[in-house]
C-alpha positions in Angstrom: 211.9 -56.7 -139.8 209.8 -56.9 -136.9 207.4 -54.3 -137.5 206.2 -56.7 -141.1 205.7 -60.1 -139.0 203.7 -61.3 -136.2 204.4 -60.7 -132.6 204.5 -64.4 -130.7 203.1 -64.9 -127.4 205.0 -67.9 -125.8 202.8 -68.6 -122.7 199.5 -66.7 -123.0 198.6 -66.0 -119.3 198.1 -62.7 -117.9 201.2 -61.2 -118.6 201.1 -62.5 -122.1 197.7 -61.9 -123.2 197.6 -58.0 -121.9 200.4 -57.8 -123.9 199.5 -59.3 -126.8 196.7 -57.6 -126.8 198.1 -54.0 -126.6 200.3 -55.1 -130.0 196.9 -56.3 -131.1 194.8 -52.9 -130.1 197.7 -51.0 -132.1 197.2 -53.1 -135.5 200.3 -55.3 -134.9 199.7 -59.2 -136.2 199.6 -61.2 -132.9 199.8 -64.8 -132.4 199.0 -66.2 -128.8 200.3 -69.4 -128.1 198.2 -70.7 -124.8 196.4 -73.1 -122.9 192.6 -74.5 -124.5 191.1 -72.6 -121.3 192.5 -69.3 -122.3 191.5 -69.9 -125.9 187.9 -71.1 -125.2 187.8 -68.0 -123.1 189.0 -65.6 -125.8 187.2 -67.3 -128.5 183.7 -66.4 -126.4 184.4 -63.2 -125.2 187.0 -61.5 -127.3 190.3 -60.2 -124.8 189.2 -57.7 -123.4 191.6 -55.3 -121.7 191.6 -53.0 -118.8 193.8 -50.5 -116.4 193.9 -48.8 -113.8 194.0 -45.7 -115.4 190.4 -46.1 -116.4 191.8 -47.9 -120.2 189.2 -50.1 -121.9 189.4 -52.0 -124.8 187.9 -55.2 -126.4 190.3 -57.4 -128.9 187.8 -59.4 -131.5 189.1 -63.1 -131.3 189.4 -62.5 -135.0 191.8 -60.6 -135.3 194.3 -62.8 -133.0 195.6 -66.3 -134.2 195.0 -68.5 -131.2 196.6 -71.9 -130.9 198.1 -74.8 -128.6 200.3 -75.4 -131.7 204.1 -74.1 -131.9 204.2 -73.8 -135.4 202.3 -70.5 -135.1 205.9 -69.3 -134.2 207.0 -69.9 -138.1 207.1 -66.7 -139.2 207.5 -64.8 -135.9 209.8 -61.6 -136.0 209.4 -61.3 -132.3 208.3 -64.1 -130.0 207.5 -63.2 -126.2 208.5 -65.7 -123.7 206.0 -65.5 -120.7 205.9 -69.1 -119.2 206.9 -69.9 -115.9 210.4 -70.3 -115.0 210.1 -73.7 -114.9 208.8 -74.3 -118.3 211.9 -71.9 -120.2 213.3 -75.0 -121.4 210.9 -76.8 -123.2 209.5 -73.8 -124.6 213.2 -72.8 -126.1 212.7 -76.2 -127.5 210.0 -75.2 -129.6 211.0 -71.4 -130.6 214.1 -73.4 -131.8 211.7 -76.1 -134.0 209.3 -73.5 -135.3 210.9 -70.0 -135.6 213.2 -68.6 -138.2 215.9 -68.0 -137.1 216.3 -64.2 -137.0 213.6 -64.2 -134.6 214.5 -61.9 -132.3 213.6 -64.2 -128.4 212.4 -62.0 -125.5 211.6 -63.2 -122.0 209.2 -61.3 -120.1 209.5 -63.9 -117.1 210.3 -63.4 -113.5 212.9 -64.7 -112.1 216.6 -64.3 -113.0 217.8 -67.6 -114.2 215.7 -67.4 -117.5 217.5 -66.1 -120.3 220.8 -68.1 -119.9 218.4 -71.2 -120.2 217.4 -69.7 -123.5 220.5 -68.8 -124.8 222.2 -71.9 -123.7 219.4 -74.2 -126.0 218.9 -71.5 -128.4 222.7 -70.9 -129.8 223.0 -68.3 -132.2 219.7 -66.6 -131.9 219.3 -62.9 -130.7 217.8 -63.8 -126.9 216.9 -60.3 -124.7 216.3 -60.2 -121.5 213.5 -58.2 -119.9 211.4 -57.0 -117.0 207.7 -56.3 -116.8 207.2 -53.5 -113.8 203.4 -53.8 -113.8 201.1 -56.5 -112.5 198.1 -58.1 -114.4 195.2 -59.4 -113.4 192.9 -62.4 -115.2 189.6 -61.4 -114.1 187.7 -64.3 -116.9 186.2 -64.5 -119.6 188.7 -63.2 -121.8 189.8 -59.9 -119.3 192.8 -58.8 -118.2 193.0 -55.7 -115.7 196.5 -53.8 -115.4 196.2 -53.0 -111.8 199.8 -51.3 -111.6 202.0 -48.6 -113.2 205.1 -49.5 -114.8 206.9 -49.7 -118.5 208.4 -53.0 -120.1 212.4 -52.9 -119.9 214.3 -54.9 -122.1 218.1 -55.4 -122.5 219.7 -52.4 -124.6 220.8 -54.0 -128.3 222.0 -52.0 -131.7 218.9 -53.0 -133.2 217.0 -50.6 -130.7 214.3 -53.5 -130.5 212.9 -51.5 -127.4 212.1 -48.7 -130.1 210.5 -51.4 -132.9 208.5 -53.0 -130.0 206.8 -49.7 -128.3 203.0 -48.9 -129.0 200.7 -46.6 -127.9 199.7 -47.7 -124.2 203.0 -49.8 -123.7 206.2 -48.5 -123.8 209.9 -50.2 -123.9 212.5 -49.1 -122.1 216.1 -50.4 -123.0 218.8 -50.6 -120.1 222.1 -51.1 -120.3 221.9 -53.2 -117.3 219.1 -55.5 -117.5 220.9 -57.8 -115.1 220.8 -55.4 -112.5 216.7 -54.3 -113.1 216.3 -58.3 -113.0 217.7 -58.4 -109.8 215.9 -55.3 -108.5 212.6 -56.9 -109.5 213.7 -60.3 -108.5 214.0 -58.3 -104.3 210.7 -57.0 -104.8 208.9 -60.0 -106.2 209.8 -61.4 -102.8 206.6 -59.4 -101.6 204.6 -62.1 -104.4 204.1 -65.1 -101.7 203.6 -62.4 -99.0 200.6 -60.9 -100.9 199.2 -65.1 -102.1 199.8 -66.4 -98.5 197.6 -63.0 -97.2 194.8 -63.2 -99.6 194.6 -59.2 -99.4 194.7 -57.5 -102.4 197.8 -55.6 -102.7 196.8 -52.1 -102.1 194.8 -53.6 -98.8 198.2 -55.6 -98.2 200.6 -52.8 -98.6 198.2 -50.2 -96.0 199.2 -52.0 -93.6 202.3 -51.3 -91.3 202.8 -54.8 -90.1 202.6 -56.6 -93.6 205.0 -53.9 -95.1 207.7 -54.6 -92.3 207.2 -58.1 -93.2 207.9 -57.1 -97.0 210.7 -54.8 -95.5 212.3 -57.5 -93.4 211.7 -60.0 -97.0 213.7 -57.5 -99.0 216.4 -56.8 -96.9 217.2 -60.7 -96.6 217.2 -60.8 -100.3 219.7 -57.5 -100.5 221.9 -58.7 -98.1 221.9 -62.3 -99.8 222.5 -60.4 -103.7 225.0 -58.3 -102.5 226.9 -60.6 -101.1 226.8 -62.2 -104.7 228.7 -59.3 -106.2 225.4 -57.9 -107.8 223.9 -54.3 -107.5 220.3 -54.6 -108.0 218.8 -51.7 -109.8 215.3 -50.9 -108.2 212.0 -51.4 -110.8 210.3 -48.0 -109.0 211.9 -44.6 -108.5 212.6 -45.1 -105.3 216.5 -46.7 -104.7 215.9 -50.0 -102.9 217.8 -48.7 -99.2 215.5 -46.2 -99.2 212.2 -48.4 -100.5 213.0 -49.8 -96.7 212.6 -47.1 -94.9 209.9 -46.2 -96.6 208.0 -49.7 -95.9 208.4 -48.9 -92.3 206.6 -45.8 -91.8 203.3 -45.6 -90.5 200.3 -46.0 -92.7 199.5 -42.7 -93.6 203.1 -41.0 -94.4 203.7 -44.3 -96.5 200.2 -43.9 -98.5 200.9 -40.6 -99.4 204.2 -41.5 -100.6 203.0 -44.5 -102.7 200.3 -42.6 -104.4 203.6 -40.1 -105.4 205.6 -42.8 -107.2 203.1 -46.1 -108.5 199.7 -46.7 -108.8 198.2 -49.7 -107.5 194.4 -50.5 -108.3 192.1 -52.3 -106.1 192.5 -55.2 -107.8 196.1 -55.5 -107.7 197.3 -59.2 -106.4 200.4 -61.1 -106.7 200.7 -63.8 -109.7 201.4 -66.1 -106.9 198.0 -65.6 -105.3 196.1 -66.1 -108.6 198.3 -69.4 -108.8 197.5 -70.7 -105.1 193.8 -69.8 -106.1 194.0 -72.0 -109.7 195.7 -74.8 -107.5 199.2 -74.1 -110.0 202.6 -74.8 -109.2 204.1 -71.7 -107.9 207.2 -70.4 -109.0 208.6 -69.8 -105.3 212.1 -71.7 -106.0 213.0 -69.1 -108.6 212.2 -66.0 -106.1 212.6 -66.7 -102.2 214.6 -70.2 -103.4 217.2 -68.3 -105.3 217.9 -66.4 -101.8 217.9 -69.1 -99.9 220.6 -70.6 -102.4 222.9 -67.8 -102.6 222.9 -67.4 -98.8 224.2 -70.8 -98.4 226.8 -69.8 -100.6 227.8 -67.2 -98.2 226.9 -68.9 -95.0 224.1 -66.0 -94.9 220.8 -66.3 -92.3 217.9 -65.6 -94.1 215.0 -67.6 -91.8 212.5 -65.6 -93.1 212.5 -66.6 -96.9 212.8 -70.3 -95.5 209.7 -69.8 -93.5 207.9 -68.1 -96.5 209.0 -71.0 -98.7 207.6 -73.5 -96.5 204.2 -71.6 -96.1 203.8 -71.4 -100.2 205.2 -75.2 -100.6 202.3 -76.0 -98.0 199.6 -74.1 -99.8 200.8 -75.8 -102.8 200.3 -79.2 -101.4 196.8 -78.4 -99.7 195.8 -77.5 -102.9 193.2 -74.8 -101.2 194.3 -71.2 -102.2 195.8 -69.1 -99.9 196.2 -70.1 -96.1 194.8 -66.8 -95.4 197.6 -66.0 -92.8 198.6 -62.8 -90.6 202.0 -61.7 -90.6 202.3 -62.6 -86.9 201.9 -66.0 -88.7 204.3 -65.9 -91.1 207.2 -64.2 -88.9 206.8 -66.4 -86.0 206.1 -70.4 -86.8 205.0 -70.8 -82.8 201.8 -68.6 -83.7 200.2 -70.9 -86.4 201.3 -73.7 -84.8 199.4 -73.0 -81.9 196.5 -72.1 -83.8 196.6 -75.3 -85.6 196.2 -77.3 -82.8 193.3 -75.4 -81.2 
């Protein structure tokens, strides 16, 4: 049963260690399985977690088994996969090494290309997909601010594992279509290298008119480019993703109002892609804008913006300087940074 073993954290970053720490804060056995900085940092300070709806906790490192080693996964009845895209592979490596086999294997990751990795190199295990709707924040020494609404959805099995794996202050939602909600998300995380190549905080970001046409003119690429593919995204908010465009484009103080109705996005809100540009970390831009650009060549689709975008976050990669700090004038029109490069 889940509910009598330990809840694995594949990837402890800021996803993973909010998280964990919620199973933790509601007396579930946790194991995080993370980097020596995150460790060093939990080991001094405890995790301590916050939200944006004023929540406050502190996790003593005690009470959490900390390690770099997989075989804290041995007697895992649930391990949470919350590594880059990139790393899916080798990390189904060593769920399938270390954990019994009716671990129940669920990825928290964004992206959409995830699970079937796991599935493909973890044959006969119970692998669910999922999507997390709210963003998270590493703030140091061992905190980790929810700066978004949102619940956890995971795909809908008989087991109900949604049900097993709900606590008090983080709920599971099961869908029947989790490739759909993946997709959804995927067309919204397209706003992630927006948000890292602005260096605004979200909130600041998303006030104003010409960075939310930007996102606007970034999601309806990514629609055109899925639909194309056959698949119906299911939208992560409320709000049906035709009509999350329109929205985008109305002027700043219609569109506040409305946000404040359906999510609620903290001050400190910023894109995981930002905090990675800021650490100097590889990016996870080819499974986001790079999955449009892929399908579109599929279809013989335009989609110059996400190219541009792309470029701009491989560039910032390479400098190795944080974010570029660009307008969207910037970003939509290559001329305007090029001539304020050569100033």
């Amino acid at each position: 049963m889940i509910s009598d073993r330990p809840i694995c954290v594949a990837g402890a970053g800021s996803i993973g260690c909010f998280v964990g720490g919620m199973y933790a804060a509601a007396g579930r056995r946790v194991a995080l399985l993370a980097r020596p900085r995150v460790i060093a940092e939990i080991e001094g300070h405890g995790l301590r977690l916050s939200g944006f709806d004023g929540f406050e906790r502190r996790i003593e490192a005690a009470r959490l088994t900390l390690s770099e080693n997989p075989s804290i996964f041995n007697n895992a009845g649930a391990v949470l996969v919350a590594v880059k895209s990139a790393d899916t592979a080798a990390i189904a490596d060593l769920v399938a090494r270390h954990a019994p086999r009716d671990t129940v294997i669920i990825s928290l990751q964004n992206g959409v290309g995830n699970v079937p990795v796991l599935r493909q190199r973890l044959p006969g295990r119970r692998v669910l997909a999922g999507m997390v709707a709210f963003n998270v924040v590493s703030r140091g020494e061992g905190r980790f601010h929810r700066a978004t609404s949102g619940d956890i959805v995971i795909e809908q099995d008989e087991a109900e594992t949604a049900h097993a794996l709900s606590v008090p202050g983080l709920k599971l939602r099961a869908s029947p279509d989790i490739a759909g909600v993946q997709w959804g998300k995927l067309v919204v995380n397209l706003n992630n290298a927006l948000n890292a190549l602005s260096d605004l905080p979200l909130r600041q970001q998303l006030a104003q008119r010409a960075w939310r046409r930007l996102f606007a003119d970034q999601m309806e690429e990514g629609l055109r480019a899925v639909r194309a593919e056959g698949i119906r995204p299911v939208s992560p908010t409320p709000v049906p993703a035709g009509l999350t465009l329109r929205l985008l484009r109305l002027p700043d103080a219609i569109f506040a109002a409305l946000l404040a109705s359906v999510m609620k996005v903290d001050p400190q809100a910023r894109s995981s892609m930002w905090e990675d540009l800021q650490r100097d970390r590889r990016t996870e831009i080819d499974y986001l804008q790079g999955v449009i650009i892929a399908i579109a060549e599929r279809h013989g689709l335009q989609v110059p913006l996400s190219r541009r975008v792309l470029a701009l976050v491989k560039a910032a990669e390479a400098a190795g300087k944080g974010s570029p700090k660009l307008t969207p004038e910037q970003i939509r029109f290559p001329s305007t940074l090029q001539t304020q490069q050569t100033r």
